[in-house]
GULOGU-191989 format. One record per residue (C-alpha): residue number from 1; residue in three letters; y, z, x. Coordinates in Angstrom, 1 decimal. Example, Ala and Ser with C-alpha at 12.3 -4.5 7.8 and 13.67 -1.06 7.14 Angstrom:
2
pt k:1; r:ALA; c2:-4.5; c3:7.8; c1:12.3
pt k:2; r:SER; c2:-1.1; c3:7.1; c1:13.7
END
This chain:
297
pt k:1; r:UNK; c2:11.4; c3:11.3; c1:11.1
pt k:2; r:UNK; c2:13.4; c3:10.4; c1:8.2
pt k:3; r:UNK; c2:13.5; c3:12.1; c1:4.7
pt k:4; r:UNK; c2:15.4; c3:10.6; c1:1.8
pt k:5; r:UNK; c2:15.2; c3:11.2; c1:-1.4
pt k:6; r:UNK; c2:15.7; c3:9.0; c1:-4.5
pt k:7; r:UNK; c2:15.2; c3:10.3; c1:-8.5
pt k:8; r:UNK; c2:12.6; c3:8.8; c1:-10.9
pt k:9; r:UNK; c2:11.6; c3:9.3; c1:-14.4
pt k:10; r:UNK; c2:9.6; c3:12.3; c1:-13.8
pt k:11; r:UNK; c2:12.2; c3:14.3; c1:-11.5
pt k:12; r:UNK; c2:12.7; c3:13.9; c1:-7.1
pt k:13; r:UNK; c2:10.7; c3:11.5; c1:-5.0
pt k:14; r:UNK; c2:10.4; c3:12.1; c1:-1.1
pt k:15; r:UNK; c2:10.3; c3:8.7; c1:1.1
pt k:16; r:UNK; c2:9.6; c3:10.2; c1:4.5
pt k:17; r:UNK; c2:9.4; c3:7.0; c1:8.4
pt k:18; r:UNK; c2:6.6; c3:8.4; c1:9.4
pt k:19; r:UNK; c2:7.2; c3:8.2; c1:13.6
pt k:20; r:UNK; c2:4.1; c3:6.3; c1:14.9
pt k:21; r:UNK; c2:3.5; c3:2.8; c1:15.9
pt k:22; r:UNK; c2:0.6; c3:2.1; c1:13.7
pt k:23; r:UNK; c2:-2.3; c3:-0.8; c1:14.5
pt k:24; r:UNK; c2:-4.9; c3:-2.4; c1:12.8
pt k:25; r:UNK; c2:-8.1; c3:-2.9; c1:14.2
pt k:26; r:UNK; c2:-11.5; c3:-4.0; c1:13.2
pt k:27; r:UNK; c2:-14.4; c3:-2.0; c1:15.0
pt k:28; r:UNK; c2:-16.7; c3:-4.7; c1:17.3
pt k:29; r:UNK; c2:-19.7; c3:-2.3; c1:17.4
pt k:30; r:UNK; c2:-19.9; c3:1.6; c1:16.0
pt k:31; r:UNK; c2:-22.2; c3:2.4; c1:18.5
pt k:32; r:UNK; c2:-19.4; c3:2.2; c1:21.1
pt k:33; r:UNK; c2:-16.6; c3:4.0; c1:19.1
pt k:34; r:UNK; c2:-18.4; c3:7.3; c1:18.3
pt k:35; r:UNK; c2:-16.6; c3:9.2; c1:20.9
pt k:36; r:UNK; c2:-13.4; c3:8.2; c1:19.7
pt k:37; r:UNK; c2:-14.3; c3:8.4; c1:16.4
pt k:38; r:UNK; c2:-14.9; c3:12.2; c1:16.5
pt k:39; r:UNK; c2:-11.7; c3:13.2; c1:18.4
pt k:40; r:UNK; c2:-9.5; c3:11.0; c1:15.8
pt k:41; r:UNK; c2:-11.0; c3:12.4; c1:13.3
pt k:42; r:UNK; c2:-12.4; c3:16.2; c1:14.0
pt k:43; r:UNK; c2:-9.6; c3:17.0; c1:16.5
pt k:44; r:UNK; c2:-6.9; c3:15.3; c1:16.9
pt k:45; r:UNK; c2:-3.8; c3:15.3; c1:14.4
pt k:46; r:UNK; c2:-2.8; c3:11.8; c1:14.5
pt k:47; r:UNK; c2:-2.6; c3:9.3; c1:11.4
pt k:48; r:UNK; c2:-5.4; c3:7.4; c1:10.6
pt k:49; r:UNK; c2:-7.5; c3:5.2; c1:8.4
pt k:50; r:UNK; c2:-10.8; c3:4.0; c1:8.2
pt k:51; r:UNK; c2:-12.7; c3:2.2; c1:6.1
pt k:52; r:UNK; c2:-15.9; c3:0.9; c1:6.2
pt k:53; r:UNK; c2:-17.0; c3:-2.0; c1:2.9
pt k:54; r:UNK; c2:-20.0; c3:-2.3; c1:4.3
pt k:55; r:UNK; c2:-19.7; c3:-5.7; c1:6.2
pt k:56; r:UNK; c2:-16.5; c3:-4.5; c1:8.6
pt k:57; r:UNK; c2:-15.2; c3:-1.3; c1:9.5
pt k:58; r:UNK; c2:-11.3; c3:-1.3; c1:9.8
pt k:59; r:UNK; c2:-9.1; c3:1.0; c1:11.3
pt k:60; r:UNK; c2:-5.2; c3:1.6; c1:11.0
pt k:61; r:UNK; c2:-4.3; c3:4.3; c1:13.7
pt k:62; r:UNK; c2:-1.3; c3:5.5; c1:15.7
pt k:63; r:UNK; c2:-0.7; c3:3.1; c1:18.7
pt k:64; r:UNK; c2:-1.7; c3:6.1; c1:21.1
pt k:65; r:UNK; c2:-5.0; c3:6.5; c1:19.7
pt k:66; r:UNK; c2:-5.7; c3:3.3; c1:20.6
pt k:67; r:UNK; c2:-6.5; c3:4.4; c1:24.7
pt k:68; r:UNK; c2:-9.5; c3:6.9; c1:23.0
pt k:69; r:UNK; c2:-11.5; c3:3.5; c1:22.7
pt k:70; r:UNK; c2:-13.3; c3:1.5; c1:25.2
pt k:71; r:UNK; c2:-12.0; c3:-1.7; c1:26.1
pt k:72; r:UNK; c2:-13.4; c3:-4.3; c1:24.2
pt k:73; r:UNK; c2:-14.8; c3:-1.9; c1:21.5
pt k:74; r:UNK; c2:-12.0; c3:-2.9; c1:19.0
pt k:75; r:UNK; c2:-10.3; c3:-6.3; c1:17.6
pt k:76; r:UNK; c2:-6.7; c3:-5.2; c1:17.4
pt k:77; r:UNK; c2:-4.2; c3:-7.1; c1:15.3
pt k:78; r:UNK; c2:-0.7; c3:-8.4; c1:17.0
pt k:79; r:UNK; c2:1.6; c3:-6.9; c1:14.2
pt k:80; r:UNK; c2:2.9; c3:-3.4; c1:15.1
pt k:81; r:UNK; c2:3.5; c3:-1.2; c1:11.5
pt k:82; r:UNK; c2:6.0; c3:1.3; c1:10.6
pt k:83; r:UNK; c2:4.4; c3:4.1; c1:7.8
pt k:84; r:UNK; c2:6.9; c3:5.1; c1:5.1
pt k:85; r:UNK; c2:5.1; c3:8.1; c1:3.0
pt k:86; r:UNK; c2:6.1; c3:8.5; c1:-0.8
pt k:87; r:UNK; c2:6.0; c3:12.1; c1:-2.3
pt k:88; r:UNK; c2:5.5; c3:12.1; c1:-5.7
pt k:89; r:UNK; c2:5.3; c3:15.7; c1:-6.7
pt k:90; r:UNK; c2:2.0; c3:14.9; c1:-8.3
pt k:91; r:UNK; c2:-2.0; c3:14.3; c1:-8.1
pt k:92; r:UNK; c2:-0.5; c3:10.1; c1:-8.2
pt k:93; r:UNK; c2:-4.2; c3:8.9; c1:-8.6
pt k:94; r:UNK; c2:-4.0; c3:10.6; c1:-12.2
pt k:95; r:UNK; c2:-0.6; c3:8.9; c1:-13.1
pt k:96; r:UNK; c2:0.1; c3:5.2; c1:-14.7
pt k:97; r:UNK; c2:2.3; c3:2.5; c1:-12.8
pt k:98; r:UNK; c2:2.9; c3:4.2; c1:-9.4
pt k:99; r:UNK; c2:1.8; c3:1.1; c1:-7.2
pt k:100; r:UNK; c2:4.0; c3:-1.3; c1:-9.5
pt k:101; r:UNK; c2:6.7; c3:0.9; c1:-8.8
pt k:102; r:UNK; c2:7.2; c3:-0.1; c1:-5.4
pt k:103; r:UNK; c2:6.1; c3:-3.4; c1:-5.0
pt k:104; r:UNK; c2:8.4; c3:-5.0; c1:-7.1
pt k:105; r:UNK; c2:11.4; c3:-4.6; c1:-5.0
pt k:106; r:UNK; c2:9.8; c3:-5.6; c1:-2.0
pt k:107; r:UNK; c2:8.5; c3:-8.4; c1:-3.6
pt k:108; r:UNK; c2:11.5; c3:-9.6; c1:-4.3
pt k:109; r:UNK; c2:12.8; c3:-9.3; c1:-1.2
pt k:110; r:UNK; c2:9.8; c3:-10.8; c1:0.6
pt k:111; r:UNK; c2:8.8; c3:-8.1; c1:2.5
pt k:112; r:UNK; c2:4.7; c3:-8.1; c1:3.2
pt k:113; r:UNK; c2:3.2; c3:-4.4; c1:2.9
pt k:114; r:UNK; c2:-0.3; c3:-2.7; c1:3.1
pt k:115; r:UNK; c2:-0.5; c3:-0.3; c1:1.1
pt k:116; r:UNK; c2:-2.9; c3:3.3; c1:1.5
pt k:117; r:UNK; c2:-3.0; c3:5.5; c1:-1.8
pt k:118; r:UNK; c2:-4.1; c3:9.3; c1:-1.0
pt k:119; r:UNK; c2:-5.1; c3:12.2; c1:-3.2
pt k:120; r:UNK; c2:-1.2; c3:13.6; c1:-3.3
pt k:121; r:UNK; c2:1.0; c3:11.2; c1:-1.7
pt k:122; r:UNK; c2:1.4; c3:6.9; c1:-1.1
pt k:123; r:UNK; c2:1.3; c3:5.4; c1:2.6
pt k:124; r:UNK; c2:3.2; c3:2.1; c1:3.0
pt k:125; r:UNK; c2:2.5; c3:0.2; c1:6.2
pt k:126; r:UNK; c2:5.4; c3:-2.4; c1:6.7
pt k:127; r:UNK; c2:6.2; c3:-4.7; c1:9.9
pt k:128; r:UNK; c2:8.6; c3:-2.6; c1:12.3
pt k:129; r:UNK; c2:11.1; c3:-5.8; c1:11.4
pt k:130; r:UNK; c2:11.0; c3:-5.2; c1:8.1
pt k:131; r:UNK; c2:11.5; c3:-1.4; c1:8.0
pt k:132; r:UNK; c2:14.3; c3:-0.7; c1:7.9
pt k:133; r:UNK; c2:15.2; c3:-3.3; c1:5.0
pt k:134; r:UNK; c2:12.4; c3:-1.9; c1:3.5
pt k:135; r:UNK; c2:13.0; c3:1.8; c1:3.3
pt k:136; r:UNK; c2:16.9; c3:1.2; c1:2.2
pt k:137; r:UNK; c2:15.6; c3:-0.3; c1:-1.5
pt k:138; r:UNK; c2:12.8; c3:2.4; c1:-1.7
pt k:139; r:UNK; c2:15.5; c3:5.2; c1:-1.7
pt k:140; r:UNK; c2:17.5; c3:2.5; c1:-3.9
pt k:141; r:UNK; c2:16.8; c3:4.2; c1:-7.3
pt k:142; r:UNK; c2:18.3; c3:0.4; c1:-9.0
pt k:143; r:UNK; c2:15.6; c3:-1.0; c1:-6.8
pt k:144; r:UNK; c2:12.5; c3:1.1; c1:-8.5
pt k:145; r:UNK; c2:11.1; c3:0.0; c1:-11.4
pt k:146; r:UNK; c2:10.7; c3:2.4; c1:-13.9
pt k:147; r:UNK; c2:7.3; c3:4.1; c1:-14.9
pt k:148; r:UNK; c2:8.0; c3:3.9; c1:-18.1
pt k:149; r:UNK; c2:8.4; c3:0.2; c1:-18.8
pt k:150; r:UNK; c2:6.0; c3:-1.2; c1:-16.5
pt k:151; r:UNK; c2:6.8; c3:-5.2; c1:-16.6
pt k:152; r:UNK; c2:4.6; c3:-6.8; c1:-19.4
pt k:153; r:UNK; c2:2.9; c3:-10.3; c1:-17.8
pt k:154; r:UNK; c2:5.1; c3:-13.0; c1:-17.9
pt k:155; r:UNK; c2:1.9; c3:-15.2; c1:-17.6
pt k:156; r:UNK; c2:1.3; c3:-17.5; c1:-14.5
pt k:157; r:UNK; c2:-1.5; c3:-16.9; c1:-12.2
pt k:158; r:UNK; c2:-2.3; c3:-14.8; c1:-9.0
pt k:159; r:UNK; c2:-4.5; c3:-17.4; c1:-7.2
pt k:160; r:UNK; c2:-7.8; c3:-19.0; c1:-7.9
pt k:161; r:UNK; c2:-9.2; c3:-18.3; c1:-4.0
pt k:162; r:UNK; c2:-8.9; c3:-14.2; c1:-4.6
pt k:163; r:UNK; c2:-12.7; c3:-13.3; c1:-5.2
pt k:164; r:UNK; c2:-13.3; c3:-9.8; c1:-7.2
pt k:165; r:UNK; c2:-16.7; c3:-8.1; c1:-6.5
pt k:166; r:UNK; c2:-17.8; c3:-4.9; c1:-7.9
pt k:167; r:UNK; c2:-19.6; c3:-1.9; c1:-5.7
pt k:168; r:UNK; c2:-22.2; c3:-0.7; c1:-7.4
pt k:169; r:UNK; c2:-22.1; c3:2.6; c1:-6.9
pt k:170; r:UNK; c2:-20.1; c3:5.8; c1:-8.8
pt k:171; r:UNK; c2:-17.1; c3:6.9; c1:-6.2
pt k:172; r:UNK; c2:-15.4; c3:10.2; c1:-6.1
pt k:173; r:UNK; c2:-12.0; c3:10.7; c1:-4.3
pt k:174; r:UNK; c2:-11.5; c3:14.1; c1:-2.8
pt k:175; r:UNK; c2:-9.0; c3:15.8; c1:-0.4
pt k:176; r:UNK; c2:-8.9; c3:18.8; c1:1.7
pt k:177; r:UNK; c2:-6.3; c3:20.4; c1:4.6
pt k:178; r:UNK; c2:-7.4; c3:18.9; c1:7.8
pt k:179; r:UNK; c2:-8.1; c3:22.7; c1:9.2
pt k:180; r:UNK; c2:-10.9; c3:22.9; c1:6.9
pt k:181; r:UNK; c2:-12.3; c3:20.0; c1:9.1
pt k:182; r:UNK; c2:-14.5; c3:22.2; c1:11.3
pt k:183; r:UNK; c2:-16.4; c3:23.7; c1:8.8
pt k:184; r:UNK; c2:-17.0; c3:20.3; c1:7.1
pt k:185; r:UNK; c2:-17.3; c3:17.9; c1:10.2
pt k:186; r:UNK; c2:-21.5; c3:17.8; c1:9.7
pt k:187; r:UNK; c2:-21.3; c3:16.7; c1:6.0
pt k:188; r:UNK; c2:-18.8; c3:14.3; c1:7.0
pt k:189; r:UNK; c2:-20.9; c3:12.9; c1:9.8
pt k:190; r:UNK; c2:-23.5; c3:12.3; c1:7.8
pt k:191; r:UNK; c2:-21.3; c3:10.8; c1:5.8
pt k:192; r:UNK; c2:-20.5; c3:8.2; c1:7.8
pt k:193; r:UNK; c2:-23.8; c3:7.8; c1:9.2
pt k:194; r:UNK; c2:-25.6; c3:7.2; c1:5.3
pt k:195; r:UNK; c2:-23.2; c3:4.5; c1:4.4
pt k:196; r:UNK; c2:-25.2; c3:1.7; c1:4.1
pt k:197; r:UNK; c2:-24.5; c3:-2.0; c1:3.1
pt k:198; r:UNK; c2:-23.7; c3:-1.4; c1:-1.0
pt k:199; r:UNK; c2:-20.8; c3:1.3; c1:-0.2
pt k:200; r:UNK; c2:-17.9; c3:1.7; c1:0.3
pt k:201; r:UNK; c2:-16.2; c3:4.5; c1:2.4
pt k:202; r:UNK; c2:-12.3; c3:5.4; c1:3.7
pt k:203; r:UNK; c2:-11.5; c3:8.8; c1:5.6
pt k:204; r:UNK; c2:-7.2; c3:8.2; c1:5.6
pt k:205; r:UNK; c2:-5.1; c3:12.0; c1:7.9
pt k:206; r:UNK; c2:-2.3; c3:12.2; c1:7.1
pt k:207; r:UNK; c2:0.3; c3:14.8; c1:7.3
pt k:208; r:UNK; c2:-2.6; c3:17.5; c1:7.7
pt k:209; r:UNK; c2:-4.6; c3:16.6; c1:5.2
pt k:210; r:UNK; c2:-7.7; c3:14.3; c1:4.8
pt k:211; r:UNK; c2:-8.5; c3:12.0; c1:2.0
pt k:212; r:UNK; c2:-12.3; c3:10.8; c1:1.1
pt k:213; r:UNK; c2:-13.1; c3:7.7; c1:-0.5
pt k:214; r:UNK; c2:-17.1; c3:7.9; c1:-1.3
pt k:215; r:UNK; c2:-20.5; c3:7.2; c1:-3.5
pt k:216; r:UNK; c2:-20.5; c3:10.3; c1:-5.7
pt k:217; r:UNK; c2:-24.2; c3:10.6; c1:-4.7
pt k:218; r:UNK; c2:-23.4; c3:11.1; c1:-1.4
pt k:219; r:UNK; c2:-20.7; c3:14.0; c1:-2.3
pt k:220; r:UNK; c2:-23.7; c3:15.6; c1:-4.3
pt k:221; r:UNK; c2:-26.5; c3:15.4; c1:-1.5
pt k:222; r:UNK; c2:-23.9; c3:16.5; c1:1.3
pt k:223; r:UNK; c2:-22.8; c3:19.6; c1:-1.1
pt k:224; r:UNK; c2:-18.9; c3:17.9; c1:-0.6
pt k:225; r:UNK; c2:-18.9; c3:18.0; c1:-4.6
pt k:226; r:UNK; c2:-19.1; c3:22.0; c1:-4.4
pt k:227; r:UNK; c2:-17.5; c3:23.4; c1:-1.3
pt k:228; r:UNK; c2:-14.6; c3:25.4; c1:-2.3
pt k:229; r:UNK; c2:-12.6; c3:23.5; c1:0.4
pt k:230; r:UNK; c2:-12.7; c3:20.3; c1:-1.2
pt k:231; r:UNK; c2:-10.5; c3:19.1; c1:-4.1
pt k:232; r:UNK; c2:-11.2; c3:16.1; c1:-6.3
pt k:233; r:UNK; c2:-11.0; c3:14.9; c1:-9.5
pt k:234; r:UNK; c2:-13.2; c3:15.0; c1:-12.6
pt k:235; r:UNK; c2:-13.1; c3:10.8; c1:-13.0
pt k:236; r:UNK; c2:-15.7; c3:9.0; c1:-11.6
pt k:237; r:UNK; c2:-14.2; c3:6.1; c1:-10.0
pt k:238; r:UNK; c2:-15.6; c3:2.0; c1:-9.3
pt k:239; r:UNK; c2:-14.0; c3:0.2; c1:-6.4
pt k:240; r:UNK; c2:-13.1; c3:-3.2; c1:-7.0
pt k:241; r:UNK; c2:-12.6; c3:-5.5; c1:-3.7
pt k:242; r:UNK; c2:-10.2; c3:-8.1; c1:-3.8
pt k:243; r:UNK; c2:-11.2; c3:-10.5; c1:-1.2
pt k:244; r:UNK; c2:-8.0; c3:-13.6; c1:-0.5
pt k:245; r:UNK; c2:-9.7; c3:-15.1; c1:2.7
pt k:246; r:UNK; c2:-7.1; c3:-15.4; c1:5.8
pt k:247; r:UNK; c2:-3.7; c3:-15.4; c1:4.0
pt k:248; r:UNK; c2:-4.3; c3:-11.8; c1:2.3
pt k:249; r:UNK; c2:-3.0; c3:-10.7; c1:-1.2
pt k:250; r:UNK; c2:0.4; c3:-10.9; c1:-0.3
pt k:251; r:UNK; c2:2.5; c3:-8.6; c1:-2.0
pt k:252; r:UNK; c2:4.1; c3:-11.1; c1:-5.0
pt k:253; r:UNK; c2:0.2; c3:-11.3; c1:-5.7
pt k:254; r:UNK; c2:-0.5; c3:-7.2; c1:-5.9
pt k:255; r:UNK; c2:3.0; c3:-6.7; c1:-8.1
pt k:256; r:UNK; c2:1.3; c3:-9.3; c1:-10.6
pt k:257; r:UNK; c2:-1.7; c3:-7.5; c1:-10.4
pt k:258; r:UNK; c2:-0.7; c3:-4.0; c1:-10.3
pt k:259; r:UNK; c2:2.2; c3:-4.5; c1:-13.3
pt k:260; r:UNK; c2:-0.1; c3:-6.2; c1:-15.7
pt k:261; r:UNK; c2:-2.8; c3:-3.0; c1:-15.3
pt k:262; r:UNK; c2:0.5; c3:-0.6; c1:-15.5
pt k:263; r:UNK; c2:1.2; c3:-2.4; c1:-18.4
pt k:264; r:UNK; c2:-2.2; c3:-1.7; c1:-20.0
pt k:265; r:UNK; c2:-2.5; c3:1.6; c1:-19.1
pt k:266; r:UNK; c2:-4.8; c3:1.6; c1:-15.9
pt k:267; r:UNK; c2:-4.5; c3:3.7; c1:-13.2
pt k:268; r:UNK; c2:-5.1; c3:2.5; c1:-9.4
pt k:269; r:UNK; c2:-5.9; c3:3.9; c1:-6.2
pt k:270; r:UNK; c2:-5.0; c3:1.1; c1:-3.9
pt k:271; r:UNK; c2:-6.6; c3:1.0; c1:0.0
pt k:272; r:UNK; c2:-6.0; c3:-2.2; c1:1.4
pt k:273; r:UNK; c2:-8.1; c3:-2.8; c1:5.1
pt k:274; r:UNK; c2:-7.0; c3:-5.4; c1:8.0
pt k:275; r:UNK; c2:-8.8; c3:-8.2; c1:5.9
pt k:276; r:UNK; c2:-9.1; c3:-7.1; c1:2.6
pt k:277; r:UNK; c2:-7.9; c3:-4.7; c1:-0.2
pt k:278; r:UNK; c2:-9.7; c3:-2.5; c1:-2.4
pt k:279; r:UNK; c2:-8.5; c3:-0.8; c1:-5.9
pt k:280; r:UNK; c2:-10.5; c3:2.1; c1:-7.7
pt k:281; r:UNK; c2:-10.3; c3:2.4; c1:-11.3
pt k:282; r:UNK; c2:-12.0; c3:4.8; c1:-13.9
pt k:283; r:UNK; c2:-15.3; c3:3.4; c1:-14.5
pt k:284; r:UNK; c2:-14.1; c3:3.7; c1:-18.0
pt k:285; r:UNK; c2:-11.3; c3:1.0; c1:-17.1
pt k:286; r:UNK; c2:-13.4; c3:-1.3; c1:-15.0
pt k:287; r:UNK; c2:-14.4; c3:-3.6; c1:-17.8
pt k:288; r:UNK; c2:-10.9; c3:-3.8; c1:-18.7
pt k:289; r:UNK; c2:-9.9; c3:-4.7; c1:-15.4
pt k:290; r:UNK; c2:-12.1; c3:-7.6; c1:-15.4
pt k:291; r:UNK; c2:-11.3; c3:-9.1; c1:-18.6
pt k:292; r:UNK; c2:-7.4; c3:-8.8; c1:-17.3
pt k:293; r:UNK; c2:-8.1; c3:-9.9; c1:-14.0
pt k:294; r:UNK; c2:-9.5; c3:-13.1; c1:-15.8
pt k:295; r:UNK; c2:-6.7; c3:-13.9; c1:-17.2
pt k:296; r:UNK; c2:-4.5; c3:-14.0; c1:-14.1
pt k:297; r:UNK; c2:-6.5; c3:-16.5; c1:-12.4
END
């Protein structure tokens, strides 16, 4: 495991190689991943992401986990994935700019990433190929863009095939240490098992602790929203889905994107899946995001 440093405006940032292989996977049928399921997530350790928009459930998991599943049970992609983890020092999902911040330099070296935000700390997921090119300009601090100058838009486009749909539904993030899991493994159960068509849901563990991506409603009914375990934030977040078809984003596409909302102020949480990628902005910032998003296309 590898743990450079690099400065930024606000002070030290820790870029930690995570040591897992990590896979993507789409689930076939959630009927025959329950088992495994529960182990990844209620007892074992190991990284993992899942997200379920309602039409696919995706996975991104350590290479090992991937014997917990039945054969068959998953559609697992080719490409093998190194995690590089950003400390910030701060609740990042509050703060202005901090996807911007890394994509430009990889963009401009051509290096693809998917990208996980969590409550404290950034996952990138970058070809094993490309690591290592990867993690020398991310502890570059020349390579970083500042925070405080966030690029203004230069104009262009992104691309006319991206589609942006809306979930209905108020989202809350929330986070808690992955040893409180036993005491909250039935709410999150039911969790999973209420999601229904019109929501969206992530679980991402990582580095012993969990992050939550879900309907406030559900937080409310499940009594997540008070349990002294749990921390979240006061905004009440809408998750935008970005859908590109078979090509993806790409990562010249989400610096566009996520410089010209730096730019105007908004803050992201940025999940992407194995076919698609989601932001959440404050529902205060949503209609702004649209009128922006406009404009790129």
């Amino acid at each position: 495991m590898t743990t450079p440093t690099s400065a930024t405006s606000g002070g030290e940032s820790s870029t930690i190689l995570l040591d897992p292989r990590i896979r993507s996977a789409s689930i076939r049928s959630f009927d025959d991943c329950w088992a495994a399921l529960l182990k990844l997530m209620f007892v074992s350790d190991r990284f993992f992401a899942f997200a379920n928009d309602g039409d696919e459930i995706s996975l991104f998991l350590d290479e090992d986990s991937l014997d917990l599943f039945a054969e068959e049970s998953l559609v697992v992609s080719p490409e093998v994935y190194s995690a590089i983890q950003v400390f910030e020092g701060s609740h990042v999902i509050n703060d202005v700019g901090y996807i911007h911040r890394y994509t430009t330099a990889l963009a401009q070296s051509e290096i693809e990433i998917l990208y996980l935000s969590t409550y404290y700390t950034n996952l990138l997921l970058i070809e094993e190929n490309d690591c290592e090119r990867a993690l020398e300009l991310l502890i570059s601090p020349s390579s970083i863009s500042p925070l405080s100058s966030p690029r203004k838009s230069s104009g262009g486009s992104l691309s006319n095939n991206i589609l942006l749909t809306s979930f209905p539904e108020a989202t809350s993030i929330f986070h808690f240490e992955q040893t409180a899991t036993p005491q909250l493994t039935q709410s999150l159960l039911q969790l999973l098992v209420l999601s229904d068509h019109s929501e969206f849901t992530s679980i991402t563990s990582c580095g012993g602790g969990v992050t939550v991506v879900a309907p406030s409603t559900r937080m409310e009914e499940l009594g997540l929203a008070e349990s002294a375990l749990v921390s979240s934030t006061l905004t009440s977040w809408k998750v935008l889905q970005l859908a590109a078809g078979s090509a993806g984003l790409g990562v010249a596409m989400v610096d566009k994107l996520s410089s010209v909302l730096a730019a105007n102020g908004v803050s992201i949480f940025y999940l992407s899946t194995v076919n698609d990628d989601f932001i959440l902005v404050s529902e205060q910032d949503a209609k702004t995001v649209g009128v922006l998003f406009k404009t790129l296309l």
